[in-house]
C-alpha positions as a Markdown table, in Angstrom:
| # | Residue | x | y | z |
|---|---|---|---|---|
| 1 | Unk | -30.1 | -42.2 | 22.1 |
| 2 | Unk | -33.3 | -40.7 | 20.4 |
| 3 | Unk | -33.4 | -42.3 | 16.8 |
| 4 | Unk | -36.3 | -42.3 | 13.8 |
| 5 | Unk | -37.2 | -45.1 | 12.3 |
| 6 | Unk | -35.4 | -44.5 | 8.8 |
| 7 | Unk | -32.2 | -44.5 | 11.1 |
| 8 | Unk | -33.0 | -47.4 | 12.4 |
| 9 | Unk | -34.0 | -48.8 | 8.7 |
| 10 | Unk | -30.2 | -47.6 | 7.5 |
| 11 | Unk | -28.0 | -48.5 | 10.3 |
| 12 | Unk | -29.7 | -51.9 | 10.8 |
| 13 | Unk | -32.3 | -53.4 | 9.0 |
| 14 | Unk | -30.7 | -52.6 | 5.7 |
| 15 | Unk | -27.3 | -54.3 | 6.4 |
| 16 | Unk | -29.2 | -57.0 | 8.2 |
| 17 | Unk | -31.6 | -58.3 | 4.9 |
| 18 | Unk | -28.2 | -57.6 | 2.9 |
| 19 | Unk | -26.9 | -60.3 | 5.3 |
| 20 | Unk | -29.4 | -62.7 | 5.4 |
| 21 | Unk | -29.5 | -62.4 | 1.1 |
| 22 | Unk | -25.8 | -62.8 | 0.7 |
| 23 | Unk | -26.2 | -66.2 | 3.1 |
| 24 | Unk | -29.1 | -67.3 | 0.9 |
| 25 | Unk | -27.5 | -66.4 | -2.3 |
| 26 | Unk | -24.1 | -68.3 | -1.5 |
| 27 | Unk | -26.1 | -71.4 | 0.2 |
| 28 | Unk | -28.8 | -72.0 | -1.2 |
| 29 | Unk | -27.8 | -70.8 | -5.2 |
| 30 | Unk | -24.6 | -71.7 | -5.1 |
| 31 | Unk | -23.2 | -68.4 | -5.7 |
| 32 | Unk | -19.6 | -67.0 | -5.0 |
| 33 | Unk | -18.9 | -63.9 | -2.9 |
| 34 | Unk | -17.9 | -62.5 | -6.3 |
| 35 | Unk | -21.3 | -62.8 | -8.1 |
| 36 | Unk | -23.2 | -62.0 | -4.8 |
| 37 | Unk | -21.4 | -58.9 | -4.2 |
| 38 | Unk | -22.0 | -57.9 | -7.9 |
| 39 | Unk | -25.9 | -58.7 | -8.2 |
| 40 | Unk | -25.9 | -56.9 | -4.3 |
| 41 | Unk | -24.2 | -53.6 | -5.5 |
| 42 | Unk | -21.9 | -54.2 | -2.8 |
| 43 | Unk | -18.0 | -55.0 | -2.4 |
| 44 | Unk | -16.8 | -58.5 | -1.9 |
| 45 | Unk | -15.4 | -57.5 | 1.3 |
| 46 | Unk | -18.7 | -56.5 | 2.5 |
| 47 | Unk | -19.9 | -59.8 | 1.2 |
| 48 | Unk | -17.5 | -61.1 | 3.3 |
| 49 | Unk | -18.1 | -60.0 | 6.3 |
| 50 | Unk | -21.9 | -60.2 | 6.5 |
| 51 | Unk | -20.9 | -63.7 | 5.9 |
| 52 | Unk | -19.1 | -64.0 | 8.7 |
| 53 | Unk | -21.5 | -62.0 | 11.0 |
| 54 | Unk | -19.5 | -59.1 | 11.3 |
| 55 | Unk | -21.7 | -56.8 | 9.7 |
| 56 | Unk | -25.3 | -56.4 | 9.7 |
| 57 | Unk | -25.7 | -59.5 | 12.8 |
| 58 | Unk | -27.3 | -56.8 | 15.2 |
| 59 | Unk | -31.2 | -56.8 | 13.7 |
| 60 | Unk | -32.6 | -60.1 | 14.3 |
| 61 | Unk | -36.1 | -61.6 | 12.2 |
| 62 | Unk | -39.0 | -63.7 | 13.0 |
| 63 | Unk | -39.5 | -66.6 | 11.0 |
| 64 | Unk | -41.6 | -65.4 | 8.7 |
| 65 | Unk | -39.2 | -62.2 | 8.1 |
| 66 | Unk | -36.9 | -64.8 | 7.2 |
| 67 | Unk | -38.8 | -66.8 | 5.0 |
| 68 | Unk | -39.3 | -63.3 | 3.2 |
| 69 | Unk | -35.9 | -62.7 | 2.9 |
| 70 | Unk | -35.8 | -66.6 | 1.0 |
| 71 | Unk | -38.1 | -65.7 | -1.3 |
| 72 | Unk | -37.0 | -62.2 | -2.3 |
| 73 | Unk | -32.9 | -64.1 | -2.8 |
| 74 | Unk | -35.2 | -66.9 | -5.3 |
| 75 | Unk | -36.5 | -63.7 | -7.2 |
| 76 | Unk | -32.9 | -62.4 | -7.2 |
| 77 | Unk | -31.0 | -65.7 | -8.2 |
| 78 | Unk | -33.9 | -65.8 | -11.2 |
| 79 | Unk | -34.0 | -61.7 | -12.3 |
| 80 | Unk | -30.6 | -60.5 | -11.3 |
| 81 | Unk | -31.0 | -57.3 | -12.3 |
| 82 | Unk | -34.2 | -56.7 | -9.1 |
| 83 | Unk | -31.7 | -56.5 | -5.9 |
| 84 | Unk | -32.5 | -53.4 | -4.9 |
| 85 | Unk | -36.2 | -53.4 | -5.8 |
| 86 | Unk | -35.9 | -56.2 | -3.4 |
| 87 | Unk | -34.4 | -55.2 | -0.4 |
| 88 | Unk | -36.6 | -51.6 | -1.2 |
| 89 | Unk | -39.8 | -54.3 | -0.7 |
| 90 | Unk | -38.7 | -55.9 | 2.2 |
| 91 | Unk | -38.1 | -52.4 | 4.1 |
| 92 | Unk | -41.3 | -51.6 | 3.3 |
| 93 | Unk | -42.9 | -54.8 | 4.4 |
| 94 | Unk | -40.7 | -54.4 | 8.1 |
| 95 | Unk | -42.1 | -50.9 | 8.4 |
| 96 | Unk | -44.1 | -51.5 | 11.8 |
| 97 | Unk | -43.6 | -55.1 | 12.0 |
| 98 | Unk | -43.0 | -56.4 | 15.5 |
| 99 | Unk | -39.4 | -57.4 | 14.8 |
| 100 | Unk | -38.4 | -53.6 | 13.6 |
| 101 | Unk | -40.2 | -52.1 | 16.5 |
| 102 | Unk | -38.8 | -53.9 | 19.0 |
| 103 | Unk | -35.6 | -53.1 | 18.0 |
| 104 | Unk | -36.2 | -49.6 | 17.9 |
| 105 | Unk | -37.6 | -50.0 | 21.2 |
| 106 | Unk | -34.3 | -51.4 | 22.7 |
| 107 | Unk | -32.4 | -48.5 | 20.6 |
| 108 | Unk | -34.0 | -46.3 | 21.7 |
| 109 | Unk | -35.7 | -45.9 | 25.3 |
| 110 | Unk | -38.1 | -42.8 | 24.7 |
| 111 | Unk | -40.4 | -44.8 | 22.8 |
| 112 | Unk | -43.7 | -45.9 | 23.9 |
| 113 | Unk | -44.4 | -49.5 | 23.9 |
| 114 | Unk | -47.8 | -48.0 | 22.0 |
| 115 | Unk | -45.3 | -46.7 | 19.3 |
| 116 | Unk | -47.5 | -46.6 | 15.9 |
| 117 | Unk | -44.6 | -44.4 | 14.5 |
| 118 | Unk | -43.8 | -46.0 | 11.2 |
| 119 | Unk | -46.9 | -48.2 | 10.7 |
């Protein structure tokens, strides 16, 4: 199936650093799936279930994509009120990253391997 990048950003990648933040937020802060889904703008049934890896488990990061995720839940644990500037930041930092293309890649089998599409 033919998909665009900001597709792939709002099926996957989105629901994906949502995931990762709402792990960080409840194990490393301490936080209930209450609070989380609150400061996240999210239900707590959403919470829940990117908890438990049934939403948003599809896209997965590099090492260092996850150690941007860590930081951006510390800013978000300290300013509350920043959750969407956030995630807004880290979409634009996976724009073209290797991580984001090669999942587009095995979404989507029309594009090149010299894709420069969203960088």
């Amino acid at each position: 199936m033919k998909s665009m990048p900001q597709e792939i950003e709002v099926w996957y990648l989105i629901p994906g650093i949502r995931r990762k933040l709402a792990k960080f937020l409840v194990q490393d802060y301490k936080m209930n799936q209450k609070k989380v889904a609150k400061i996240l703008g999210m239900t707590e049934s959403a919470v829940s279930q990117y908890l438990k890896n049934k939403r948003g488990s599809e896209m997965k990061f590099s090492r260092n994509d996850i150690e941007l995720i860590r930081k951006s839940a510390y800013r978000i644990a300290e300013d509350k009120s920043e959750s969407n500037k956030e995630i807004y930041d880290l979409c634009v930092k996976f724009r073209g990253s290797d991580s984001l293309c090669e999942f587009h890649r095995q979404h989507d089998s029309t594009i090149d391997k010299d894709c420069k599409l969203c960088c």
